[in-house]
PDB file of N, CA, C and O in Angstrom, chain B, residues numbered from 101:
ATOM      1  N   UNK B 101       0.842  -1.176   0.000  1.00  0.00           N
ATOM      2  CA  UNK B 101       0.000   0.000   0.000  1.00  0.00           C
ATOM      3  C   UNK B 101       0.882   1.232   0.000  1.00  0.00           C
ATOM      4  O   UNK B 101       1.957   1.384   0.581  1.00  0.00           O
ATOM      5  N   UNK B 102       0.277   2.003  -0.696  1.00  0.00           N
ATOM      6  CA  UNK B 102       1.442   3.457  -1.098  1.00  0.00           C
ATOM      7  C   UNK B 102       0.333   4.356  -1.119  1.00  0.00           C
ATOM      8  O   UNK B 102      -0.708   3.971  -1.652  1.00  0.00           O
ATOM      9  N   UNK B 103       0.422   5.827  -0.474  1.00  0.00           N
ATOM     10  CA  UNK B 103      -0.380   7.147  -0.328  1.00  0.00           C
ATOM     11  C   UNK B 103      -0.254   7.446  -1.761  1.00  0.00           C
ATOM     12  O   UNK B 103       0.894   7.356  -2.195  1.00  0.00           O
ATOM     13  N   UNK B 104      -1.333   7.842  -2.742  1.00  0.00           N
ATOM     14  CA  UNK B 104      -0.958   8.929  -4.058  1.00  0.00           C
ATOM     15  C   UNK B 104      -0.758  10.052  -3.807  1.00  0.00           C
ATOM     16  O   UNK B 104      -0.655  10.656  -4.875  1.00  0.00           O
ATOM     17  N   UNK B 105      -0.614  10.831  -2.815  1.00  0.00           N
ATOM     18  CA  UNK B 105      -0.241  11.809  -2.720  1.00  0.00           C
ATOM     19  C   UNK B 105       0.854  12.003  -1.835  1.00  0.00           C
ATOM     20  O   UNK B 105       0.705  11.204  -0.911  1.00  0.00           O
ATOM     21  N   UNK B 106       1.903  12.694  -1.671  1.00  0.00           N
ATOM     22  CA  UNK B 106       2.880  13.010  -1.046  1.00  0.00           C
ATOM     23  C   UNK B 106       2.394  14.182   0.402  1.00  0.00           C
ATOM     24  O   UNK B 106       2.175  15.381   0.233  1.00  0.00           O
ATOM     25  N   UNK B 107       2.314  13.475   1.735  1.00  0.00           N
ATOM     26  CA  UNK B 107       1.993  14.721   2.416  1.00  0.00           C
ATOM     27  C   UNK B 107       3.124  15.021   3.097  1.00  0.00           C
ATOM     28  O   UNK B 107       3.957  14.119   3.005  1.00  0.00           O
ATOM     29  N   UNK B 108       3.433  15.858   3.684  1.00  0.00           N
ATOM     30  CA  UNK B 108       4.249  16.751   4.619  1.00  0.00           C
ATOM     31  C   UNK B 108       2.705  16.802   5.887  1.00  0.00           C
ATOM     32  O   UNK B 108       1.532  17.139   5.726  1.00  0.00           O
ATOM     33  N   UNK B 109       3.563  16.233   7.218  1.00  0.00           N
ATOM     34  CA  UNK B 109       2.792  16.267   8.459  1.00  0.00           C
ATOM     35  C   UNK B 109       3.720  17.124   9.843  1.00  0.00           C
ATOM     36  O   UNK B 109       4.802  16.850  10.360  1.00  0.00           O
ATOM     37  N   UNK B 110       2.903  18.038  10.062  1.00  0.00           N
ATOM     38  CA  UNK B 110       3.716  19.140  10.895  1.00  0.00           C
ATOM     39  C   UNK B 110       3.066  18.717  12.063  1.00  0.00           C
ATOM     40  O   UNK B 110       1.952  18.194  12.019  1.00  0.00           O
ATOM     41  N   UNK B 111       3.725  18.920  13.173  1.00  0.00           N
ATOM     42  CA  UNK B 111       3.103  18.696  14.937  1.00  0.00           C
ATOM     43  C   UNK B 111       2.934  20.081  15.312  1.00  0.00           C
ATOM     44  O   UNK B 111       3.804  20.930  15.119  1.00  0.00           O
ATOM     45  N   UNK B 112       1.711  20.331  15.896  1.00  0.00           N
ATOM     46  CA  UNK B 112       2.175  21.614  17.453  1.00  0.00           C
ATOM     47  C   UNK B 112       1.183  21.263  18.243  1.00  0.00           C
ATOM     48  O   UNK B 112       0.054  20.826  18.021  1.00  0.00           O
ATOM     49  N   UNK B 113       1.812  21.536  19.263  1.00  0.00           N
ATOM     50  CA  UNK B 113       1.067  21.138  20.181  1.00  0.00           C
ATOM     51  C   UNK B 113       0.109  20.140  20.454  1.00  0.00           C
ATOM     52  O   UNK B 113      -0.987  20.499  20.884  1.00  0.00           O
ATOM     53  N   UNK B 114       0.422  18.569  20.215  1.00  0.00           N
ATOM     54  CA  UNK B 114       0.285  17.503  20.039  1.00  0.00           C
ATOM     55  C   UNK B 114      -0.949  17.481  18.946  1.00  0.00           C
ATOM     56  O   UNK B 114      -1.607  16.445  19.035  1.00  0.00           O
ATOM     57  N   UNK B 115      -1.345  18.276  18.070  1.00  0.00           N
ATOM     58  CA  UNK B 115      -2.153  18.132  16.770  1.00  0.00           C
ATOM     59  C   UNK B 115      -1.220  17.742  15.923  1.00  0.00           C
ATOM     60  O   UNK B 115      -0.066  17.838  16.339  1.00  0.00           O
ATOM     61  N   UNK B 116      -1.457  17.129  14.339  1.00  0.00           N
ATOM     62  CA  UNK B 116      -0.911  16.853  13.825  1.00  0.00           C
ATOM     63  C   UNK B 116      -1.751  17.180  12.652  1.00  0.00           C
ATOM     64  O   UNK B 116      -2.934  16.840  12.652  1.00  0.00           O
ATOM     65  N   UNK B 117      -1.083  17.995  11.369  1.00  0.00           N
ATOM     66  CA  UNK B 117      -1.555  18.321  10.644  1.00  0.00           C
ATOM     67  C   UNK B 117      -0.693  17.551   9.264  1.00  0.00           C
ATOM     68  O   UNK B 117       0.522  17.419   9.113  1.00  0.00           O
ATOM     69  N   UNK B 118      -1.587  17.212   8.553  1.00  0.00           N
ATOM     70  CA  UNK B 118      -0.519  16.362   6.851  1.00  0.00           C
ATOM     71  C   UNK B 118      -1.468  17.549   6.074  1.00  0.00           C
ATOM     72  O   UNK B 118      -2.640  17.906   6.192  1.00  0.00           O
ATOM     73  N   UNK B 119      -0.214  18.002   5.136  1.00  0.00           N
ATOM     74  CA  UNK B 119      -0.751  18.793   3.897  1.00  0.00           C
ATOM     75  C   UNK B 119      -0.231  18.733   2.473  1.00  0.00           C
ATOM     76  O   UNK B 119       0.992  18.789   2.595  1.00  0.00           O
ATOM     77  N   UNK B 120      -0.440  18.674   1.586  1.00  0.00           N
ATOM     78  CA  UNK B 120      -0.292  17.291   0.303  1.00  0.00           C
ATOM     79  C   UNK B 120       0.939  18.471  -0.712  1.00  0.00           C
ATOM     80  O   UNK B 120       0.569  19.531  -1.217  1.00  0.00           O
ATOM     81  N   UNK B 121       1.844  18.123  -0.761  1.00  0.00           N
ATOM     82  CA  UNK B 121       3.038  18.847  -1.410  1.00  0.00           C
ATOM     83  C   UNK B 121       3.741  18.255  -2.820  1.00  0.00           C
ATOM     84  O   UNK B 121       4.884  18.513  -3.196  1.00  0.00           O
ATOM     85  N   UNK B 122       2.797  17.424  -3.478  1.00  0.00           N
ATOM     86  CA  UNK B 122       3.558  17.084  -4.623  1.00  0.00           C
ATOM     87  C   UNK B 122       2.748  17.468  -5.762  1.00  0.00           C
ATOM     88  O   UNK B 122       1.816  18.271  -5.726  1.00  0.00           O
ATOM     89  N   UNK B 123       3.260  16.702  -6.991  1.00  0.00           N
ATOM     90  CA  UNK B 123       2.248  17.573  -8.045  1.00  0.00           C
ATOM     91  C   UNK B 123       0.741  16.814  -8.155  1.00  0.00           C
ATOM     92  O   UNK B 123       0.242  17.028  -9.260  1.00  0.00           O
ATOM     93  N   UNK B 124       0.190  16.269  -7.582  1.00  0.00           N
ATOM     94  CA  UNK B 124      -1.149  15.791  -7.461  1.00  0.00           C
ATOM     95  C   UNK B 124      -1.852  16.497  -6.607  1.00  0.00           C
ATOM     96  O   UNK B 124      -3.068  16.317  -6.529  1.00  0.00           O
ATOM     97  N   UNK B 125      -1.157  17.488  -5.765  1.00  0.00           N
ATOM     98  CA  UNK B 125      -1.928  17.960  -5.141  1.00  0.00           C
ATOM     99  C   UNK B 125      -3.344  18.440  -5.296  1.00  0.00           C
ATOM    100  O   UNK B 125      -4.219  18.415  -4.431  1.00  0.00           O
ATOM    101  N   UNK B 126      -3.442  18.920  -6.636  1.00  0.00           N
ATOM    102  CA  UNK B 126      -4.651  19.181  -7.347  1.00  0.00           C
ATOM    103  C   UNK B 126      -5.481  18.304  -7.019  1.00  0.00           C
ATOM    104  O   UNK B 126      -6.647  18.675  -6.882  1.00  0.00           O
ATOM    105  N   UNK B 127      -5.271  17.423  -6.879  1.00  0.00           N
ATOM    106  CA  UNK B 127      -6.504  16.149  -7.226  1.00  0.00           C
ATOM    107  C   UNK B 127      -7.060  16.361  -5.294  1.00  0.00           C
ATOM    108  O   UNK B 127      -8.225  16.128  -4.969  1.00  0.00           O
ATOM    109  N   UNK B 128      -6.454  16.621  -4.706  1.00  0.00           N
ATOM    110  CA  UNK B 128      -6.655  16.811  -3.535  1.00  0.00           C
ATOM    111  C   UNK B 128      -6.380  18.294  -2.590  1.00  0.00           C
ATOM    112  O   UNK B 128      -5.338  18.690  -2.068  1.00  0.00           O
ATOM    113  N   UNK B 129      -7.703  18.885  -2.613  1.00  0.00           N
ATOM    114  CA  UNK B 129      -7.120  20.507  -2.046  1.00  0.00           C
ATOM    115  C   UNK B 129      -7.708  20.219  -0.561  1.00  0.00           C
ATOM    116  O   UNK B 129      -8.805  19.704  -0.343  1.00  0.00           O
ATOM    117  N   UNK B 130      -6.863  20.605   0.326  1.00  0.00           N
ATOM    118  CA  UNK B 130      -7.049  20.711   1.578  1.00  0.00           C
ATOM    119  C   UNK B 130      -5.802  19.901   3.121  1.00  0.00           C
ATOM    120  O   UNK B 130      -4.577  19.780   3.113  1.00  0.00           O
ATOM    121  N   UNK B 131      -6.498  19.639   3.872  1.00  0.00           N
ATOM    122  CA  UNK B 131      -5.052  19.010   4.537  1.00  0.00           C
ATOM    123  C   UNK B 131      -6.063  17.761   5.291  1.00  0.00           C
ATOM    124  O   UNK B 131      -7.212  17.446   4.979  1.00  0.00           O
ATOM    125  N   UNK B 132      -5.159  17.176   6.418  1.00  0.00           N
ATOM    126  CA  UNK B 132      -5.889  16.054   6.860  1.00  0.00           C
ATOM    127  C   UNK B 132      -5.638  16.639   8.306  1.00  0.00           C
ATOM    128  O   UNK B 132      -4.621  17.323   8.416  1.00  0.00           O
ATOM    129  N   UNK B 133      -6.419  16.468   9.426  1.00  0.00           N
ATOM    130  CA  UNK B 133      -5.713  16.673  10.923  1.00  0.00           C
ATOM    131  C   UNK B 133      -6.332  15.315  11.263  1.00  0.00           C
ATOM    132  O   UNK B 133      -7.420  14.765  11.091  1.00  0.00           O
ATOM    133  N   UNK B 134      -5.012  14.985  11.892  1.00  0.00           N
ATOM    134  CA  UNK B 134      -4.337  13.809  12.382  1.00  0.00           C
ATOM    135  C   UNK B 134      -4.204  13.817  13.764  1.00  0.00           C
ATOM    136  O   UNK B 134      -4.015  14.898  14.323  1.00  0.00           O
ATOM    137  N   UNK B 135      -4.293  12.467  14.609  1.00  0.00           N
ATOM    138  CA  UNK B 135      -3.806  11.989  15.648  1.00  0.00           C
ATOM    139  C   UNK B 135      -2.496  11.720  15.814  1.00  0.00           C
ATOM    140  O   UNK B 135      -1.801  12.178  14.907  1.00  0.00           O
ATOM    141  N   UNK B 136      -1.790  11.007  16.844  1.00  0.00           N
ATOM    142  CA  UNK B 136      -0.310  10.970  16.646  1.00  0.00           C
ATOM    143  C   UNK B 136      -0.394   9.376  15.829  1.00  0.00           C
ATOM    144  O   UNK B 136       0.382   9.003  14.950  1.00  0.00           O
ATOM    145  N   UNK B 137      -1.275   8.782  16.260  1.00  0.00           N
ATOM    146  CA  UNK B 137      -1.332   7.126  15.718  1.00  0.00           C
ATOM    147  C   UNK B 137      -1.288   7.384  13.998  1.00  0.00           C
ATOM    148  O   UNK B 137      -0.352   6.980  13.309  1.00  0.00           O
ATOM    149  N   UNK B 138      -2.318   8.032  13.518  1.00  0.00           N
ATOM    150  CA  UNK B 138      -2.907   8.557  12.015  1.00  0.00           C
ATOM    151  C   UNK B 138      -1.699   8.979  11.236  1.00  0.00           C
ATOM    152  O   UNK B 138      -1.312   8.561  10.145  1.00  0.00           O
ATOM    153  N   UNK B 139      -0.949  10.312  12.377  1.00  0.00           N
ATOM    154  CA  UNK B 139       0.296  10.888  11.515  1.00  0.00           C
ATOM    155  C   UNK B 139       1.372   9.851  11.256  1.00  0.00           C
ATOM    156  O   UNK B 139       2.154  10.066  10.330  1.00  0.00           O
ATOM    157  N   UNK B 140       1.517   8.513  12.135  1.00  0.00           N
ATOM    158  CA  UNK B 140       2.582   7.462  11.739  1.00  0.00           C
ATOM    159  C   UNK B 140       1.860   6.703  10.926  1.00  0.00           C
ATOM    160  O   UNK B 140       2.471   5.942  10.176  1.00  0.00           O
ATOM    161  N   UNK B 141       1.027   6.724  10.908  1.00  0.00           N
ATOM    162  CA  UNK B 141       0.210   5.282   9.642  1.00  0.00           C
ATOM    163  C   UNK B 141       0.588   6.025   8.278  1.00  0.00           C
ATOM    164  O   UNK B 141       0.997   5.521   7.232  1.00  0.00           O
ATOM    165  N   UNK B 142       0.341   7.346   8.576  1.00  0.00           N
ATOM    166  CA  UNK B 142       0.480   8.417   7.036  1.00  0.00           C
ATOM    167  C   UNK B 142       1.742   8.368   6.802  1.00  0.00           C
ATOM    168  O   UNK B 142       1.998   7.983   5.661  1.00  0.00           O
ATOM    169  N   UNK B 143       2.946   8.698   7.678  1.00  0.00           N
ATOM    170  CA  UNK B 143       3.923   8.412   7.513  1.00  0.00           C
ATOM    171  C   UNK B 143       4.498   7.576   6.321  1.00  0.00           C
ATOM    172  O   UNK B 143       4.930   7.798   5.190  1.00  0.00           O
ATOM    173  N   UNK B 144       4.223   6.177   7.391  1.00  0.00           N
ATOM    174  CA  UNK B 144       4.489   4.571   7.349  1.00  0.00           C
ATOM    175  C   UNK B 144       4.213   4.451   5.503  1.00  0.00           C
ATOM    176  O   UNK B 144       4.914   3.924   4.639  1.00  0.00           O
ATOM    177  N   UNK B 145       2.912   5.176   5.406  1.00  0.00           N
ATOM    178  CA  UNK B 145       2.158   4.501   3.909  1.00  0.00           C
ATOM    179  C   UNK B 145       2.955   5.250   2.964  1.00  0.00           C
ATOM    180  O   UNK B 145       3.230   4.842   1.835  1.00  0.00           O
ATOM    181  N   UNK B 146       3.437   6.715   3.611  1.00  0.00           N
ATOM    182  CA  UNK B 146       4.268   7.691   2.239  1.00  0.00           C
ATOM    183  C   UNK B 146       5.127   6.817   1.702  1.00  0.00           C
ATOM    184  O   UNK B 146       5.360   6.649   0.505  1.00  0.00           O
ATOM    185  N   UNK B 147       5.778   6.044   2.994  1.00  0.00           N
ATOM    186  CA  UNK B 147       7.290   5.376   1.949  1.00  0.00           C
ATOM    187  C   UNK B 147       6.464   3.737   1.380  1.00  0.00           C
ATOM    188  O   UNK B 147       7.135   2.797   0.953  1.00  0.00           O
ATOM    189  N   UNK B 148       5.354   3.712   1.467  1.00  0.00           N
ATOM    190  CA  UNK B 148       5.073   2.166   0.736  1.00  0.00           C
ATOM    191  C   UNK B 148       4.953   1.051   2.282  1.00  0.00           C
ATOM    192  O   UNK B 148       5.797   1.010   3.177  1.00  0.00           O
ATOM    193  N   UNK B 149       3.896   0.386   2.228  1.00  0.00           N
ATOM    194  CA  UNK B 149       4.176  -1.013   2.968  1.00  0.00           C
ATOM    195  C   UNK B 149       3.116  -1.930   3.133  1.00  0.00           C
ATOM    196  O   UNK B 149       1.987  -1.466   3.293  1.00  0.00           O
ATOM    197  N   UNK B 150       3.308  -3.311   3.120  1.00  0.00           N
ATOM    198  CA  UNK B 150       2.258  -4.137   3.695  1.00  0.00           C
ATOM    199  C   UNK B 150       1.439  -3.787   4.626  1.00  0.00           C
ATOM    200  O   UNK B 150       1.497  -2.756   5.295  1.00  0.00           O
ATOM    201  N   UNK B 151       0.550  -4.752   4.700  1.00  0.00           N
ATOM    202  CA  UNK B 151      -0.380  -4.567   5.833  1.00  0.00           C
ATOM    203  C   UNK B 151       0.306  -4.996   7.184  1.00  0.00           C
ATOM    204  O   UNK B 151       0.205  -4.516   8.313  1.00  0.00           O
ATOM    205  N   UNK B 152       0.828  -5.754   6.839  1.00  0.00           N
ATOM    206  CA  UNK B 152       1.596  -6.795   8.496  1.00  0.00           C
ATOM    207  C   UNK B 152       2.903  -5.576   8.484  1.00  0.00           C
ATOM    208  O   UNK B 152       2.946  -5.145   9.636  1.00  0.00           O
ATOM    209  N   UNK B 153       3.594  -5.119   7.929  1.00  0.00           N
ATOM    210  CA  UNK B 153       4.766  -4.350   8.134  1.00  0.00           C
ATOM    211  C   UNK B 153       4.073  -2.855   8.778  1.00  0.00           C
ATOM    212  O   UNK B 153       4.618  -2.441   9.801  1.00  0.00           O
ATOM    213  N   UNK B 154       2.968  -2.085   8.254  1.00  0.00           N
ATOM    214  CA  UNK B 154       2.197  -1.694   9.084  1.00  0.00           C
ATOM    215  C   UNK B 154       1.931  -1.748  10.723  1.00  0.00           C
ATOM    216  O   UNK B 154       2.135  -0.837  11.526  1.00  0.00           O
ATOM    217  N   UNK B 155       1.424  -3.064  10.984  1.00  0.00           N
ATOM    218  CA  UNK B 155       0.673  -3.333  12.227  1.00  0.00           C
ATOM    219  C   UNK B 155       1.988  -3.606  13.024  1.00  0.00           C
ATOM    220  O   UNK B 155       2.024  -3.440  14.244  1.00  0.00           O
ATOM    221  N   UNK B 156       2.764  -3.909  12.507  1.00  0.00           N
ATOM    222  CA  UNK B 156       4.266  -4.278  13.386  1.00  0.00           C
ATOM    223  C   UNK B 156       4.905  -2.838  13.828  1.00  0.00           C
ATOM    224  O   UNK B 156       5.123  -2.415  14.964  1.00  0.00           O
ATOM    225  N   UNK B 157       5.111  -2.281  12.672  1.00  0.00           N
ATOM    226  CA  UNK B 157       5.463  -0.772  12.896  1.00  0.00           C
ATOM    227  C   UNK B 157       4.590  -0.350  14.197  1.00  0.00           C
ATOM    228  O   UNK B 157       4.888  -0.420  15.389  1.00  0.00           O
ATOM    229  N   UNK B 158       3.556   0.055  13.639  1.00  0.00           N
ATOM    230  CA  UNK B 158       2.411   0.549  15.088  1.00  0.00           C
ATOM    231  C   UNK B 158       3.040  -0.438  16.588  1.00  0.00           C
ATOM    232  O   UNK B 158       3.628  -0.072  17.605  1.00  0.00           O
ATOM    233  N   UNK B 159       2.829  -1.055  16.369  1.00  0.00           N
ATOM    234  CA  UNK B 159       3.029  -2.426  17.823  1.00  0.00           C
ATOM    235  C   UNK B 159       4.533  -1.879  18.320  1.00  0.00           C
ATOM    236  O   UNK B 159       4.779  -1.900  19.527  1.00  0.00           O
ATOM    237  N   UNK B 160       5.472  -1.420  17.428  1.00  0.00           N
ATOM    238  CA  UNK B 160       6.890  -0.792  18.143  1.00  0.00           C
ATOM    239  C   UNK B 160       6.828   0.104  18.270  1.00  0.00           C
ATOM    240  O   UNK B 160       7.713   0.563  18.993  1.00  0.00           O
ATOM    241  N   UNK B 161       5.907   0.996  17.780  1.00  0.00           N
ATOM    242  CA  UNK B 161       6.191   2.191  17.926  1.00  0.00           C
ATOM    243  C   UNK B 161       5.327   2.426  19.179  1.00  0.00           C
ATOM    244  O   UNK B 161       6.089   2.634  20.124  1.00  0.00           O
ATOM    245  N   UNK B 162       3.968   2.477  19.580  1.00  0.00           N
ATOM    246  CA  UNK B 162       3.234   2.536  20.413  1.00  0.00           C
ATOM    247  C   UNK B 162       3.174   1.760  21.370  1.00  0.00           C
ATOM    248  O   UNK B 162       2.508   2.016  22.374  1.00  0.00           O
ATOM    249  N   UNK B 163       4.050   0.386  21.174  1.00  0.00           N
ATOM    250  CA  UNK B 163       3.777  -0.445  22.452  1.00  0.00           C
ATOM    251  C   UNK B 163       2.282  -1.377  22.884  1.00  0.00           C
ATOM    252  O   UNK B 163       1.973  -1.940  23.933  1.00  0.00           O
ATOM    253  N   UNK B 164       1.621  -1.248  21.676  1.00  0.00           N
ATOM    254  CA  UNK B 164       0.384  -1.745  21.891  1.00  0.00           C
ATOM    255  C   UNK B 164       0.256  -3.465  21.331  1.00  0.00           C
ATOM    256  O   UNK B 164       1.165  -4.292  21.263  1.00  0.00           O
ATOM    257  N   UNK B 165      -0.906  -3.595  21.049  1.00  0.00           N
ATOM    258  CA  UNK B 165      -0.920  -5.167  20.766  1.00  0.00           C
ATOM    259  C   UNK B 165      -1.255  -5.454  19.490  1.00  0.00           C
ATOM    260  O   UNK B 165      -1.805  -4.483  18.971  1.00  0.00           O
ATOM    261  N   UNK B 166      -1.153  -6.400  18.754  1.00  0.00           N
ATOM    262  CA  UNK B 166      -1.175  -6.751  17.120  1.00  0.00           C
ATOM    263  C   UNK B 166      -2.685  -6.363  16.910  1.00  0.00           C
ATOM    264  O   UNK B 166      -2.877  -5.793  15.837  1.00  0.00           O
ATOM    265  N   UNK B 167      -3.774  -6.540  17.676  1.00  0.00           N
ATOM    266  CA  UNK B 167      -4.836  -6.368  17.410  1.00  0.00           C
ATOM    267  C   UNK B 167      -5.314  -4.716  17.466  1.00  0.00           C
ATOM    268  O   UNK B 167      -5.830  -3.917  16.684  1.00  0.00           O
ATOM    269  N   UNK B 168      -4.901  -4.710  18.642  1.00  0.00           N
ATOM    270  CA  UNK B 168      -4.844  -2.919  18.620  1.00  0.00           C
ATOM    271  C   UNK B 168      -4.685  -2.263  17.875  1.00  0.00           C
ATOM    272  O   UNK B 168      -5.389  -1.267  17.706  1.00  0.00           O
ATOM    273  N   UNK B 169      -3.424  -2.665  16.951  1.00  0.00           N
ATOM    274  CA  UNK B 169      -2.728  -1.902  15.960  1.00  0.00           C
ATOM    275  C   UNK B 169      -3.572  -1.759  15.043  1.00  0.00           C
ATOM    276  O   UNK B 169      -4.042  -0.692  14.647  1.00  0.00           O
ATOM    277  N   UNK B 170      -3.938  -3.441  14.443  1.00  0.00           N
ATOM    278  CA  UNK B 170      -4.825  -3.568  13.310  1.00  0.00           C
ATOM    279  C   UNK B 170      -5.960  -3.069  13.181  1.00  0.00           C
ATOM    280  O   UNK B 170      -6.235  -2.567  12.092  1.00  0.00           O
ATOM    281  N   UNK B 171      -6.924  -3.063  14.233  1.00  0.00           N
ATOM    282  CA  UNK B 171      -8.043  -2.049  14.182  1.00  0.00           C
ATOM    283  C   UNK B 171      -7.482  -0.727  13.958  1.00  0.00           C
ATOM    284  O   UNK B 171      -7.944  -0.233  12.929  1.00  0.00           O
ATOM    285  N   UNK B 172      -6.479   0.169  14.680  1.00  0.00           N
ATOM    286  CA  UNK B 172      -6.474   1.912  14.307  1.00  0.00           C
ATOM    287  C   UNK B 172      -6.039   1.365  12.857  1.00  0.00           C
ATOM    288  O   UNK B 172      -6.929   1.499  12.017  1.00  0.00           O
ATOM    289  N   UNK B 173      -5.129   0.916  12.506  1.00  0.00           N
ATOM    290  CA  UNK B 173      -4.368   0.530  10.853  1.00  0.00           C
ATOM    291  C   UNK B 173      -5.582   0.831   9.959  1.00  0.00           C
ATOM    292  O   UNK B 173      -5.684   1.812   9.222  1.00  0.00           O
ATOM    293  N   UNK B 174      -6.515  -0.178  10.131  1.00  0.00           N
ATOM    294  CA  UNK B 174      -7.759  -0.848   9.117  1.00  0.00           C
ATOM    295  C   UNK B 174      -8.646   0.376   9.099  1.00  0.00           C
ATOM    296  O   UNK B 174      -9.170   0.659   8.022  1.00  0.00           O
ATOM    297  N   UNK B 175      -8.990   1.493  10.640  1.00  0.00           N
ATOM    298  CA  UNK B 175      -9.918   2.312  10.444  1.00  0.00           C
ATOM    299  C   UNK B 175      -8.897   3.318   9.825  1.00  0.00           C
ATOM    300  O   UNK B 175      -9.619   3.596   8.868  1.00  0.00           O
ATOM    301  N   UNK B 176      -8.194   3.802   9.694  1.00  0.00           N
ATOM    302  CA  UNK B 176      -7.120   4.698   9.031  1.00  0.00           C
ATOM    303  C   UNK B 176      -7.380   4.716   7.417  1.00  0.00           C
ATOM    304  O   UNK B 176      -7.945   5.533   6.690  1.00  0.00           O
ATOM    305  N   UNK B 177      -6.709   3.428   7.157  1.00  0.00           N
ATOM    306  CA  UNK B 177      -6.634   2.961   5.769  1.00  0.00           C
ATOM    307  C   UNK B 177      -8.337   2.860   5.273  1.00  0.00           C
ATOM    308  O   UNK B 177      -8.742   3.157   4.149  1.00  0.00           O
ATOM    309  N   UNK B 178      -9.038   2.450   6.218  1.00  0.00           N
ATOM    310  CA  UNK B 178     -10.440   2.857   5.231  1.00  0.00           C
ATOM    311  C   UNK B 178     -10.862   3.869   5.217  1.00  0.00           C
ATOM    312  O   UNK B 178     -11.620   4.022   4.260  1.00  0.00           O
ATOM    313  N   UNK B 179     -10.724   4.976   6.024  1.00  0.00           N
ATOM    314  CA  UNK B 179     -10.992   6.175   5.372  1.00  0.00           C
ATOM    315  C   UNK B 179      -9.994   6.774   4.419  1.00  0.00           C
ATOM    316  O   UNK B 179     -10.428   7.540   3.559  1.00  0.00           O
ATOM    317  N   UNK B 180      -9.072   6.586   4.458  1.00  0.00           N
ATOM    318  CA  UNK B 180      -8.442   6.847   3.199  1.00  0.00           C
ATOM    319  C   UNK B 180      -8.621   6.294   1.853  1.00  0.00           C
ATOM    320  O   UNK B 180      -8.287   6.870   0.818  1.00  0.00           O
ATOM    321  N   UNK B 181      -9.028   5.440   1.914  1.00  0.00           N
ATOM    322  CA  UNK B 181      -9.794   4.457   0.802  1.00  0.00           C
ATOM    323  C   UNK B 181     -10.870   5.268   0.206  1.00  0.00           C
ATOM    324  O   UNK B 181     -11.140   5.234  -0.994  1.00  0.00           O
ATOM    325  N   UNK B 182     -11.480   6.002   1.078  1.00  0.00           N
ATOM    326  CA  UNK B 182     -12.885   6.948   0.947  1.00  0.00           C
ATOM    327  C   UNK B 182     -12.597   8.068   0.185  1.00  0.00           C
ATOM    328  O   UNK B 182     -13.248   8.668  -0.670  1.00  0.00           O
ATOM    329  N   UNK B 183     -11.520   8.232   0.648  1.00  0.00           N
ATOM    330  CA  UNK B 183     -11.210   9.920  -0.420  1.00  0.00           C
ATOM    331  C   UNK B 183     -10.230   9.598  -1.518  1.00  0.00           C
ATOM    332  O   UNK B 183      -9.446  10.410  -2.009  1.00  0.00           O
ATOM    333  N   UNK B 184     -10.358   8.298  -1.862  1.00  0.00           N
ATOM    334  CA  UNK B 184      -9.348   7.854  -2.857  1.00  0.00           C
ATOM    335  C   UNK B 184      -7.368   8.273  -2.556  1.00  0.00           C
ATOM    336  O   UNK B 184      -6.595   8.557  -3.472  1.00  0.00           O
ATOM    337  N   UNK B 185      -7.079   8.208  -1.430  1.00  0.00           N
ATOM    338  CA  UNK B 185      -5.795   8.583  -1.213  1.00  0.00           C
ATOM    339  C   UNK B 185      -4.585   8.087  -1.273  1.00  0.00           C
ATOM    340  O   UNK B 185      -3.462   8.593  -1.261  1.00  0.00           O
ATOM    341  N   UNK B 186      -5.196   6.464  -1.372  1.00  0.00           N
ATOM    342  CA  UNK B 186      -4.544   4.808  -1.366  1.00  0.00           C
ATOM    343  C   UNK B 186      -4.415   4.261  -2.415  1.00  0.00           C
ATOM    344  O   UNK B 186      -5.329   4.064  -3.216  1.00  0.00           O
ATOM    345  N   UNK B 187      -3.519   4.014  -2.519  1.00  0.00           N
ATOM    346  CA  UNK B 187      -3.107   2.767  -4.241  1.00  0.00           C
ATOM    347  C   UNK B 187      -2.698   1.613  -3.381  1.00  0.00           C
ATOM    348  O   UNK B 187      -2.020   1.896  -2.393  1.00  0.00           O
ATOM    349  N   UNK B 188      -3.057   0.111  -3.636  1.00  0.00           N
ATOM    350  CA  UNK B 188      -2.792  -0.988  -3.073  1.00  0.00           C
ATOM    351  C   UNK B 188      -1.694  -1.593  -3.933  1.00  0.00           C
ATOM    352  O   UNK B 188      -1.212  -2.687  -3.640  1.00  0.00           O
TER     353      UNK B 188
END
C-alpha cells in the first residue's frame, strides 16, 4: 500500500496536521488533521508497505498489541480508501 499523494505532516502542540506537497496535489485541495497514531500510519504509507509491516510498525512504535494496531491501521486505511488517497 502506497499514499498517491505526497503529504508533509507538521506537529504543534500535540495536533498533527498532513498537507499534500507534490504535483497531485490538485486532485486533492485541503489538509488532513491527524492523531499521533494517524500521523505514523500516514507516515508509514508515504514510503510504501504491507499490511503486516504496518501493524508491526504501530506495535513498536506505540507499544500496543497486534490487534490494537490492526483495528487503528484498518480504520485509518479505510478512510483513506474513501477519499481515494490509497493505491494498493
Amino acid at each position: 500500500m502506497k499514499l498517491k499523494i505526497k503529504f508533509v505532516i507538521n506537529e504543534m502542540s500535540g495536533n498533527y496536521i498532513a498537507v499534500p506537497v507534490d504535483d497531485n496535489k490538485n486532485s486533492f485541495s485541503g489538509f488532513l488533521k491527524l492523531n499521533e497514531t494517524a500521523a505514523f500510519i500516514i507516515e508509514q504509507l508515504g514510503n510504501g508497505c504491507t499490511s503486516d509491516e504496518l501493524i508491526n510498525s504501530c506495535v513498536a512504535k506505540f507499544d500496543c498489541t497486534t490487534q490494537e494496531a490492526k483495528e487503528s491501521a484498518e480504520a485509518i486505511i479505510e478512510k483513506l480508501k474513501t477519499a481515494d488517497l490509497l493505491e494498493e
